[in-house]
C-alpha positions, -999 to +999 in steps of 0.1 A: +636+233+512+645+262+531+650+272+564+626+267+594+612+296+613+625+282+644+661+283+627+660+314+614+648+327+647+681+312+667+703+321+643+686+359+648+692+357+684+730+341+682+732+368+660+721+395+687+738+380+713+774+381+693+770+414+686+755+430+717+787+441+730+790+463+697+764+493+696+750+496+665+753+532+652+722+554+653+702+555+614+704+595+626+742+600+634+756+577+602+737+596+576+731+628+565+691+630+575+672+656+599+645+650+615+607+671+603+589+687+621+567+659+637+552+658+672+570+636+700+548+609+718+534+625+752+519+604+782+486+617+765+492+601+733+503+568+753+470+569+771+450+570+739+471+541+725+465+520+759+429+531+756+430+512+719+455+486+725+453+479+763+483+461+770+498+455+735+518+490+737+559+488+740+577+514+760+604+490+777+634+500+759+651+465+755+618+454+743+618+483+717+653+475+706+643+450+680+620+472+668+640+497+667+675+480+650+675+464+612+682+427+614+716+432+598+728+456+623+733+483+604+703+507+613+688+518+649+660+542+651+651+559+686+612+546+691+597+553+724+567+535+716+559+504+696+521+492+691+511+460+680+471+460+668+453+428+662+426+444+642+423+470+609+397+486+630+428+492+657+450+509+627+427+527+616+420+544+649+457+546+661+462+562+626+435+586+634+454+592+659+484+600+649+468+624+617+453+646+641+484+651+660+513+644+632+531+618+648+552+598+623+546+561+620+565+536+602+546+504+598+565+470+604+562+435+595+591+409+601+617+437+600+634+415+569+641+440+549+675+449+537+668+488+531+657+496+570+626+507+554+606+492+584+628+510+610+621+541+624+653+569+613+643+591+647+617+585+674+581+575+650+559+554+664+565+519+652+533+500+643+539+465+640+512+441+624+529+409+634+495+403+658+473+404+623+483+366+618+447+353+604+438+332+570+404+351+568+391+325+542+408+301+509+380+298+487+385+254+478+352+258+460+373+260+427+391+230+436+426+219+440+435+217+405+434+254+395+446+283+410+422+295+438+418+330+461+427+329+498+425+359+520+451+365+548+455+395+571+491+416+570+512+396+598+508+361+584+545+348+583+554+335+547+566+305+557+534+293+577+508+305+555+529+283+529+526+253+551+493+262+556+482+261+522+501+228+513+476+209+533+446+219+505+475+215+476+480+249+469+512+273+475+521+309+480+529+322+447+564+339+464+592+323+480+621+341+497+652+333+519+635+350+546+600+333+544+609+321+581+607+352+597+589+380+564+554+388+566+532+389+536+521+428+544+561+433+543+561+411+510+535+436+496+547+467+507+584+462+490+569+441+459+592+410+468+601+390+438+621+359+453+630+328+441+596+318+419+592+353+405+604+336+368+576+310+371+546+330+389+552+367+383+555+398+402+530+405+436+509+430+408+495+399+391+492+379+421+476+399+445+435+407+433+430+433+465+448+450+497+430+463+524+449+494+526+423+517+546+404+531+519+382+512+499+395+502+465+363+498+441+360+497+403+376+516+383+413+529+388+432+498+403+444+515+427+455+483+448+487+490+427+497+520+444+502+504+475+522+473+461+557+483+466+552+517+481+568+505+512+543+520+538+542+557+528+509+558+513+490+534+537+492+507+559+483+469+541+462+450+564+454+424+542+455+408+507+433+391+486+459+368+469+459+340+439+472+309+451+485+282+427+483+245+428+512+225+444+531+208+420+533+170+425+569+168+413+598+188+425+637+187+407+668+203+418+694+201+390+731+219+407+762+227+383+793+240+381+799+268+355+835+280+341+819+316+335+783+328+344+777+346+313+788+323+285+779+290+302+745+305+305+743+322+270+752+284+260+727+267+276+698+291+266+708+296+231+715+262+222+686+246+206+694+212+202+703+207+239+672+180+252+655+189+277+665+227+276+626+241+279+622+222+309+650+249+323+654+277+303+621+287+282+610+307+311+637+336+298+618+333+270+581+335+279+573+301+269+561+275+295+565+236+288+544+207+314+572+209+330+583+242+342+614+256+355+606+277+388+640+289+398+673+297+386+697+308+411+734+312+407+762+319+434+798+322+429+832+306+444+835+334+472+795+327+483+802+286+485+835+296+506+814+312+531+786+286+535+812+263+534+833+277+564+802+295+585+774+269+584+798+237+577+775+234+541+788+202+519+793+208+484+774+182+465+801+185+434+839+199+429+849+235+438+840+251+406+841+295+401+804+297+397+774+276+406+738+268+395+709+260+410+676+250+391+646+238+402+617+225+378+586+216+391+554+193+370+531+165+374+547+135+370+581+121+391+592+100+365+582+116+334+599+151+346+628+130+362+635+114+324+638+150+309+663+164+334+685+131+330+683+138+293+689+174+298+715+165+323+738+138+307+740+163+271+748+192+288+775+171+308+785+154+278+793+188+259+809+205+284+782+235+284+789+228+327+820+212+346+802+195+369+768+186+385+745+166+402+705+157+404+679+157+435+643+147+435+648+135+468+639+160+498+666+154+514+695+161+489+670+188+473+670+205+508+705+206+513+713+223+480+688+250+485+705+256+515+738+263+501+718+290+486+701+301+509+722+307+538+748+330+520+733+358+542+738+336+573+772+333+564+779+365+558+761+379+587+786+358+607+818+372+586+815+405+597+792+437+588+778+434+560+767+459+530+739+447+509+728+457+474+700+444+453+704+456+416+689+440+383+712+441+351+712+428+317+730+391+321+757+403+298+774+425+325+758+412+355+788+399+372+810+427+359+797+447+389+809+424+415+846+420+397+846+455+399+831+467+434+858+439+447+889+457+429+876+488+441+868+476+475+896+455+483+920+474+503+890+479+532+865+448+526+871+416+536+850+398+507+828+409+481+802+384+468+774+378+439+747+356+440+708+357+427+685+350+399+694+342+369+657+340+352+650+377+359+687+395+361+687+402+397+723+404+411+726+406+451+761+420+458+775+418+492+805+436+507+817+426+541+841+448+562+851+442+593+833+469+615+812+497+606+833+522+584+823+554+569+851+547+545+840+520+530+807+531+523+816+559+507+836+537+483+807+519+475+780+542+472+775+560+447+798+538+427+772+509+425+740+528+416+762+553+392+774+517+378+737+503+376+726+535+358+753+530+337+744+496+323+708+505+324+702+485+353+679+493+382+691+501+419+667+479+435+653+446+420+631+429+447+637+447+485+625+480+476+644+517+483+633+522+519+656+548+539+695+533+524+680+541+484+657+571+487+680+599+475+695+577+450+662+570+432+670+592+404+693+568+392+666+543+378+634+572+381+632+600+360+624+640+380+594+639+362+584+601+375+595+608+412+575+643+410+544+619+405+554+598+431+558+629+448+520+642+443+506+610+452+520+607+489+506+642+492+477+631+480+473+600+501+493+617+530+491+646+532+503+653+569+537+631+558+536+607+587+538+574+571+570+560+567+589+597+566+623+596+552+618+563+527+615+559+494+614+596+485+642+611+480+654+640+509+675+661+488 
């Protein structure tokens, strides 16, 4: 249903190659950030690394420069050093380390992230766990009807250890665009939500235990702490996680919508509609056999760029908004007879304009992909600035009409697309080069605007280094102060992950 790693790796290094000509600007010069008062990496430091790691210890500096640089081009830290362990043992003494002689590390996964909250903002040591790759165990005693435990190490890649699990009948409990290339310690660290967040929940019910370097015992469940702290309280070198079963049937239902807010206000509040639990119960905490899993929308500007970049079909007429539903449940036929019902009344009303059915893999594929390839397509549209914000569905929208307006005279397009079932809104504005100028038209404006409509800045990719000093916006001084005495507590030195999530000023 969504992409390969072996595409999203080519289209990563077309990606390079197109823009290698263009230097990305240094995280250091672009924003207003200085650098604290951290040792630098000597040739003694690299010798006790090498004594750790052997060979497994970067210092090439075209080998460091995806280390260094955020997959969107937008971010590049000056690393000397990059250290790939295989083991916690390995962290724990290259941590050791690094404590006794405050070098700043900044821990790294698939480098996914949308924040640059896995890039280093001057010269810290970048610790990558993509080596960590092991299923330490998937307990089938419970069998393959009920939702089991498997335990992976930090560097699994989602995508495989998805695959992995489909051969015993179970799944990964989180799905994202980026499952080709994201790691589940990456997954952890930023709480990802993803496209079955409205069917399975959040990472903090998922995930029963982390490996974080201290031993979490009974008692405080302190396991939380590190889901979503992005790195700055301890490294995540594995996860004791809940796997569900695989469901045996699989429906894509896509429509055209005049307006996203009323079209969906219709369908979820009308309560003769058959079918509608199948789709739309999950806004509303109840869960039928068959369940929906995802609702995604995207809008005219998003199916324009698929459409143009990636050569994408659309499966139904041009319509100004789009939506994409998938149920899953037990039985082909029985669940195929519901969204037919569901289908041909909502059609027949005119609650949508347009639409069409897949519960083949084939068809199903292809219309994930129009969803999930807006970011290829706007990768290759020019430089792109991302925002992930959660809003009430009333006004959710609203923010992109409006960061357009305001946007228009420098930006090429602004975009919405996201998930319906849990209010998260990613908006994209695309210039043509890097531009100071149209930043600063965009930021604060979309977390004042958030704030605003009592919205939160960031709904799934955490605040990393782009959202730290704007984290008053959805924290209170007193929450963040908090925050604040708990990275002293757990790091007290201040060398993991400096300069993210916490705000600067």
């Amino acid at each position: 249903m969504l992409l390969s790693r072996r595409v999203l790796q080519t289209w990563a290094a077309r990606v390079l190659a197109r823009n290698s000509s263009s230097a990305v600007p240094l995280t250091s010069a672009h924003y207003p950030v200085k650098r604290h008062d951290f040792a630098r990496v000597s040739e003694l430091d690299l010798q006790e690394f090498r004594s750790i790691l052997g060979d497994r210890v970067i210092t090439n500096a075209s080998e460091l420069e995806p280390y260094n640089t955020d997959w969107l081009r937008n971010l590049r830290g000056q690393s000397t050093v990059a250290l790939r362990p295989k083991t916690t043992d390995e962290v724990s003494r290259i941590l050791a380390h690094c404590s006794k002689n405050r070098i700043a590390v900044v821990p790294q996964g698939g480098n996914t992230g949308l924040v640059g909250g896995s890039n280093p903002v001057f010269d810290e040591v970048v610790l990558s766990l993509s080596l960590m790759n092991e299923v330490i165990s998937v307990d089938e005693v419970a069998g393959k009807s009920q939702t089991i435990v498997s335990m992976v190490t930090s560097g699994c890649v989602l995508e495989s250890l998805d695959a992995m699990l489909a051969k015993k009948g179970l799944m990964m409990p989180l799905d994202l665009g980026a499952k080709g290339s994201c790691q589940v310690g990456g997954n952890v660290s930023t709480n990802a939500g993803g496209l079955r967040l409205m069917r399975y929940g959040s990472l903090h019910g998922s995930i029963l235990d982390t490996a974080a370097l201290i031993i979490v015992t009974p008692g405080y469940d302190l396991k939380q702490l590190f889901i979503g702290a992005e790195g700055t309280l301890g490294v995540v070198t594995a996860i004791s996680i809940l796997t569900p079963p695989r469901p045996k049937a699989v429906n894509v239902a896509f429509m055209g919508l005049q307006q996203l807010r009323s079209s969906v206000a219709d369908l979820s509040n009308s309560q003769d509609v058959p079918g509608r639990d199948t789709l739309w119960s999950a806004r509303r905490g109840r869960w039928s056999g068959e369940e929906a899993v995802a609702v995604e929308f995207m809008d005219a500007a998003s199916m324009q760029l698929v459409e143009k970049h990636l050569a994408l079909c659309n499966p139904i007429s041009p319509q100004p908004f789009y939506a994409l539903v998938e149920t899953s449940g037990s039985s082909d036929a029985h669940d195929k007879m519901k969204l037919d019902t569901f289908f041909e009344y909502i059609m027949k009303e005119n609650l949508i304009n347009d639409g069409s059915i897949a519960t083949d893999y084939t068809k199903l594929r292809n219309m994930w992909a129009l969803r999930e390839r807006i970011t290829e397509a706007l990768t290759r549209e020019g430089v792109t600035y991302k925002y992930d914000v959660s809003l009430p569905m009333a006004v959710m929208y609203d923010l992109v009409v409006e960061t357009r307006q305001r946007c228009l005279p420098l930006a090429k397009c602004t975009v919405g697309y996201g998930h319906i079932g849990d209010g998260n809104l990613h908006l994209n504005i695309v210039g043509e080069t890097h531009s100071k100028k149209l930043l600063h038209l965009i930021e604060p404006f979309v977390f004042e605007w958030t704030a605003r409509h009592r919205g939160s800045i960031s709904a799934e990719h955490g605040l990393g280094f782009k959202k730290a000093d704007y984290i008053y916006y959805s924290k209170s001084k007193e929450a963040v102060d908090v925050m604040k005495s708990l990275k002293q507590l757990f790091d007290p030195q201040g060398i993991l992950n400096p300069y993210k999530t916490l705000p600067q000023q």
